[in-house]
N, C-alpha and C positions, 0 to 999 in steps of 0.2 A: 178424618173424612166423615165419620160419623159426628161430628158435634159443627160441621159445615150441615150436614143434611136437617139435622135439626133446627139449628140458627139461624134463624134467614139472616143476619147482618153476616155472619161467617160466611152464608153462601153466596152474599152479594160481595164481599171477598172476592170469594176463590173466584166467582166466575169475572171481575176486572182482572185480576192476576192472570187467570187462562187467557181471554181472548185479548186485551190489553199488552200485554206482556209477552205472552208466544205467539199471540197472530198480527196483533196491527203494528207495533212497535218492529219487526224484523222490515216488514214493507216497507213503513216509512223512513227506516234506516236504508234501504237498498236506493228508494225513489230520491233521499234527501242528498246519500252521499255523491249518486251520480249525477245530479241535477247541479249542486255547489258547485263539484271537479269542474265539469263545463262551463260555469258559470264564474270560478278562477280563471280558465282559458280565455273566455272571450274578454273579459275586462282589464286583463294582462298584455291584451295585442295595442300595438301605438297609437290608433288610432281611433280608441277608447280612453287613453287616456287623460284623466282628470282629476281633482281633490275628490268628487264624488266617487268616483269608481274605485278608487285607491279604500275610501271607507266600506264600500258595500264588497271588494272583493276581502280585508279584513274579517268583516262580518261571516260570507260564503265560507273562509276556513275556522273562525269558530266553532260556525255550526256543524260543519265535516268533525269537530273536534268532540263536539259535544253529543253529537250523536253516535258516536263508534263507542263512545263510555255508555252512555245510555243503553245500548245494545249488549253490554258487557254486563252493566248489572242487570239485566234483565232474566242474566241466567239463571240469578239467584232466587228465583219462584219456580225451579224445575227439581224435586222432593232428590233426586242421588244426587244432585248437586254437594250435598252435607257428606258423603262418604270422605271418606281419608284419603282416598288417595286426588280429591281437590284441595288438598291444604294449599296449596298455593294460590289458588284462586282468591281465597278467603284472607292469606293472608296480606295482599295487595288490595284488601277490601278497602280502607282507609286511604290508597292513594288513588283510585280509582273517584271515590265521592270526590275529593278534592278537584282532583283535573275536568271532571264532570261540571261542578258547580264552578270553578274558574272560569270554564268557556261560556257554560249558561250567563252566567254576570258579565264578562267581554260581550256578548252578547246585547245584553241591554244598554248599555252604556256607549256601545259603538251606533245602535239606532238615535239615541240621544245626542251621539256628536252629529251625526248626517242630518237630523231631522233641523237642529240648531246651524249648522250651518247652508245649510239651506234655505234656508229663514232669512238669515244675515245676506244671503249670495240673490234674491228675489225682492226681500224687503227693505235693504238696505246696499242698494249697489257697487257704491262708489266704497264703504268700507268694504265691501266682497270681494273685490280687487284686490284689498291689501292681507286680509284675515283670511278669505278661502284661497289658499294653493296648496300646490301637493306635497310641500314642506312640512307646512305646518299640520295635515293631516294624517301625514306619518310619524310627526313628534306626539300628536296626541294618542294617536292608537297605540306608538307607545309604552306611554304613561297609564291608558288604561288599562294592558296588558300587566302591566308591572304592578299597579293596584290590585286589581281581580287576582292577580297570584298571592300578594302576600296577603291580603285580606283574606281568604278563602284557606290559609296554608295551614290553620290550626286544624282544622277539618279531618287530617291524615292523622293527629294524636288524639282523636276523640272512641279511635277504632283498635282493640287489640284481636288476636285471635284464642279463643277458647275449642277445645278439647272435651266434650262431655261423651261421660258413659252410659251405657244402661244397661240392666240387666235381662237381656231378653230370654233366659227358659233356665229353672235349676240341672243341675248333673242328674244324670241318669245314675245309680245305685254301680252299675258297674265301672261307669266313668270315676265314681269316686272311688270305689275300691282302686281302681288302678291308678291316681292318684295318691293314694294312700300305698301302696305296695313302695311306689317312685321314692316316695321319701324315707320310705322303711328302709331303702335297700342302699341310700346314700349316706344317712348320715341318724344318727340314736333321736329318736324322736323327741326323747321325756329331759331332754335337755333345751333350755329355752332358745340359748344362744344359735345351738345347731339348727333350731325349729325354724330360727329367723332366716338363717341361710339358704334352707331349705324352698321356702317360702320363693324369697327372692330368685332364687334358680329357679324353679317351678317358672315363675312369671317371664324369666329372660328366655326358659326356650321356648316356652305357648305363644310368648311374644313374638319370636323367628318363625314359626312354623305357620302361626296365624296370621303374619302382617299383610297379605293381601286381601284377607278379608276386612279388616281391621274388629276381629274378635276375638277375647284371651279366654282362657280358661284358670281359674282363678278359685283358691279355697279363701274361706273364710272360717278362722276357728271359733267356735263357741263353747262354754263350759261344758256340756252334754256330748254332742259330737263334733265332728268335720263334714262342713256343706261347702258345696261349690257353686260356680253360677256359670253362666257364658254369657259374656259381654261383646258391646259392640258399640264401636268408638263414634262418633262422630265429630263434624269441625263446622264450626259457626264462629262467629263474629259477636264482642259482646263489648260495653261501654269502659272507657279507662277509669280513672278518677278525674279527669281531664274533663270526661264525656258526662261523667255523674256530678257534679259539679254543678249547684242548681244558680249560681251569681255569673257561674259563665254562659251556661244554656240558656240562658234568660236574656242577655246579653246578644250572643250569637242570633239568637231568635226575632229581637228586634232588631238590631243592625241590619239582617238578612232581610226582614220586611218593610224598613226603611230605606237602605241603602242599594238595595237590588229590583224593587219593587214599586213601594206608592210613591217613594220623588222621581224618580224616572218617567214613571206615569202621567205624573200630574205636568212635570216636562213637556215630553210628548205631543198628550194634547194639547197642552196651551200651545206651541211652535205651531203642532198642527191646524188646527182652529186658526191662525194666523194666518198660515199658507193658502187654506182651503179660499181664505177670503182676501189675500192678495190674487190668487188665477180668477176670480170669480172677476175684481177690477180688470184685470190684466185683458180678459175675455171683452170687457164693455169696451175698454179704450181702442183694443186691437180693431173693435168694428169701426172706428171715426176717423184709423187713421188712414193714408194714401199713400203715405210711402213704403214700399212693399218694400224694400232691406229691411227697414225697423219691425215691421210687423212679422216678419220672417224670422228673426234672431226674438222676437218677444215669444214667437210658436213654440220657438227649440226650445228655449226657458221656460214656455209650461210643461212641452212634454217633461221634461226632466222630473218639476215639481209633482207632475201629476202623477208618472210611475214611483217617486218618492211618500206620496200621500196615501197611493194605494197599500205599499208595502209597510207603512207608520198601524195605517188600519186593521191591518191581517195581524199586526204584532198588538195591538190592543184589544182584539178581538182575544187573540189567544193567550194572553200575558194576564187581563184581569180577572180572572178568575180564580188562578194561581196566588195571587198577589193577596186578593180579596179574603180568599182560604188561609192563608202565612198569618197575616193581621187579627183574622176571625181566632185562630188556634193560640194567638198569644194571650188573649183575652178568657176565651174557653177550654180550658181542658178535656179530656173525657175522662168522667168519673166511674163508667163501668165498660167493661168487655164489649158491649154489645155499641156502645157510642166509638171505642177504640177501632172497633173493624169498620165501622162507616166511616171513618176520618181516614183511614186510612185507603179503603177503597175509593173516595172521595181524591183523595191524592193523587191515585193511581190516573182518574181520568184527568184531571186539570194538568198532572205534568206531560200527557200525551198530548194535551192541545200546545206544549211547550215544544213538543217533537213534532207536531203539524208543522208551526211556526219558521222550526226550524229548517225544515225539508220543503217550503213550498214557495221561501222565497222566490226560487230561481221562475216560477210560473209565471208571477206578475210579471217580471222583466219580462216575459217571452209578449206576455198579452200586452204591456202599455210602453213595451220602449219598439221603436220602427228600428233604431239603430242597432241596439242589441239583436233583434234577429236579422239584420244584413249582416251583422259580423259572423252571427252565428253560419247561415248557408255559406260563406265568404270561405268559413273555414272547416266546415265539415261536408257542406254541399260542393264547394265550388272546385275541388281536385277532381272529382269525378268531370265533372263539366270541363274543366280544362284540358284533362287527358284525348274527352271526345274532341275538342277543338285541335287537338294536334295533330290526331291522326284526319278527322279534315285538310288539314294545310298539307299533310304530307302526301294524301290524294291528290290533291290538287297541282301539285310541284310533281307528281310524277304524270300527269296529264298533260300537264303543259313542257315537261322534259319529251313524253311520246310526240306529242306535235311536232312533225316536219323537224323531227330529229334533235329537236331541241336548238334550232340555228333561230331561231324567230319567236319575239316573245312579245307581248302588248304592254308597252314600258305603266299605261296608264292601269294598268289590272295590280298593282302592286309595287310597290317602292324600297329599296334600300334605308338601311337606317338613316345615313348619310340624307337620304331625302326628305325624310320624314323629319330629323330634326330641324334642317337649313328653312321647312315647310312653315315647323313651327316658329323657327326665329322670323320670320321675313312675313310669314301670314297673318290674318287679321283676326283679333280675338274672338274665340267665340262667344264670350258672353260677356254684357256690357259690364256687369259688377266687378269684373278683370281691370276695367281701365281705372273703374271711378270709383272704387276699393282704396282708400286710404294708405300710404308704407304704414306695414305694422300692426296693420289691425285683422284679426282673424279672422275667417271666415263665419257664415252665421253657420254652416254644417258643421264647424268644428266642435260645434257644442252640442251639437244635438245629438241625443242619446235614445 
């Protein structure tokens, strides 16, 4: 703490690790994970369903996936965290990064399929037909799935777990003496063999007696006398031969910033830059034309694209910075202490704009899709509302049971089902696009999102 107070790069450390790590990183794990759940729920109901929503609900449980890990390492900047009795934390430290960076990469490569087929399902219609369904958007998420895992899976053998001791304060004179008594009384000292016995017994019961602390009491013998010390264990995480490896980490380092990063990117925007400027036509033509069916089914097709374009943008906003940094660090090392804490605090903020990213989707849905939040009140708002609708009806059925005893009822205040269906078979449509609606062809609501 004192070489933080000193070093301003150390302090500008600790203090992303504080507020970064134990303050905004828990929030946007709470805001991220609830906002996905619900946002699984609504895209899951029938009548959201589509090859779109099938990609962005995918995407909603990456991120649920990728941010419960993110929240998990995060522990790992709180100082007793290293005590011993977290060995288990540490020691799942290597599968933790793994399943972490898995989802983050599902992640990008699931915006890259939505953003590309949307491109194709806008720009290209008549193949959208054939290439966007819910088939094929389940085989590819998939395959992306199945990529991001094994690509990512060396990840778990780059981490073992380490054990360090330290010596925090010598033996007090009497402490040694009574160690010294211990061994006197067990076994002949000036014998090497017995000495070694000794030794090692000494260590197995200081070890029983200390292990909640994790600190032994321990001699060390020297020509002159017998010194002791009092240690105290701790458990960290440190690199294999796997992880030290500079033809692999070199490797890993680009793949990661190529393969997870600037083609994605470069992706991205180009589809998007496409998109922006196919709604922008879509918008001129929509004004020339007169037949309100087509113009109506071209509306639903932009909202779609439009709430797609917003959420492409939030992920490039918060993705290239990251990406920018990945690329920059393969290039630049840091050659002293003081450039290592800023790359590394550096890090801390661009992968939380990776945890915005991931936790805010579910927002745009709510501002640029109309349909997503009807489904939304439909299914969170609308039990409420219905329950008042019933006990309405059952006011009313006992009002008109009180009338004149219940002998006499106004056939036209209410009907049988029986009526209402014979109504509907026999009565006259109510809305003209009912007649003159093609067999087969879907509604223009059915798409709009």
């Amino acid at each position: 703490m004192d070489d933080a107070n000193e070093d301003p790069s150390a302090l500008f450390l600790e203090s992303t690790r504080f507020w970064i790590q134990r303050v905004f990183v828990p929030i946007m794990v709470c805001i991220g994970v609830g906002g996905n759940t619900i946002t699984v729920v609504v895209l899951t109901r029938k009548r959201m369903r589509c090859s779109t929503n099938i990609y962005l609900t995918a995407l909603a449980v990456a991120d649920i996936i990728y941010l419960l890990f993110v929240f998990f390492l995060s522990f790992g900047v709180y100082k007793n965290i290293h005590d011993r009795k977290y060995e288990l934390y540490w020691r799942f430290s290597g599968l933790t990064h793994w399943l972490c960076d898995s989802a983050s990469s599902a992640s990008v490569w699931l915006t890259v399929s939505f953003t590309l087929e949307r491109y194709i399902a806008v720009c290209h219609p008549i193949k959208g037909k054939v290439l966007c369904t819910e088939n094929r958007a389940k085989i590819i998420i998939t395959g992306i799935t199945v990529f991001c895992i094994l690509s990512t899976l060396s990840t778990t053998f780059e981490y073992e777990l380490a054990i360090n001791e330290k010596c925090i304060r010598n033996c007090t004179p009497e402490e040694l003496k009574t160690m010294q008594h211990m061994s006197e009384g067990q076994v002949n000292t000036k014998s090497e063999v017995s000495k070694e016995r000794v030794e090692n017994s000494l260590k197995g019961q200081n070890a029983n007696t200390t292990a909640a602390t994790g600190k032994l009491l321990t001699t060390n013998d020297t020509s002159d006398n017998d010194t002791c010390c009092l240690k105290k264990f701790t458990v960290d995480t440190e690199l294999t031969n796997l992880g030290k490896n500079r033809a692999y980490s070199t490797f890993m380092s680009w793949f990661s910033a190529l393969g997870f990063a600037l083609i994605p990117l470069i992706l991205i925007a180009t589809f998007n830059c496409f998109l922006v400027h196919a709604v922008y036509k879509s918008q001129n033509r929509r004004k020339k034309m007169t037949n309100s069916q087509e113009t109506v089914s071209m509306s639903n097709e932009n909202r779609i694209t439009v709430m797609l374009i917003g959420v492409v943008f939030l992920f490039l906003i918060c993705q290239t910075p990251t990406a920018s940094f990945l690329i920059y660090s393969n290039f630049y090392e840091p050659k002293d202490l003081a450039t290592e804490h800023i790359h590394r605090a550096l890090g801390n903020i661009f992968n939380f704009l990776v945890t915005v990213n991931a936790a805010t989707n579910f927002i745009m849905y709510c501002i640029l899709s109309k349909k997503y939040r009807t489904t939304f009140r439909a299914l969170f708002c609308g039990r409420r509302k219905n329950r008042q609708d019933t006990l309405m009806l059952s006011s009313t059925r006992t009002r008109y049971s009180s009338y004149n005893n219940g002998l006499r009822r106004n056939v036209s205040e209410y009907h049988t089902p029986r009526n209402l269906e014979t109504q509907s078979l026999t009565g006259i449509p109510r809305s003209k696009s009912l007649m003159t609606r093609p067999p087969g062809k879907a509604k223009s609501s059915d798409m709009n999102f």
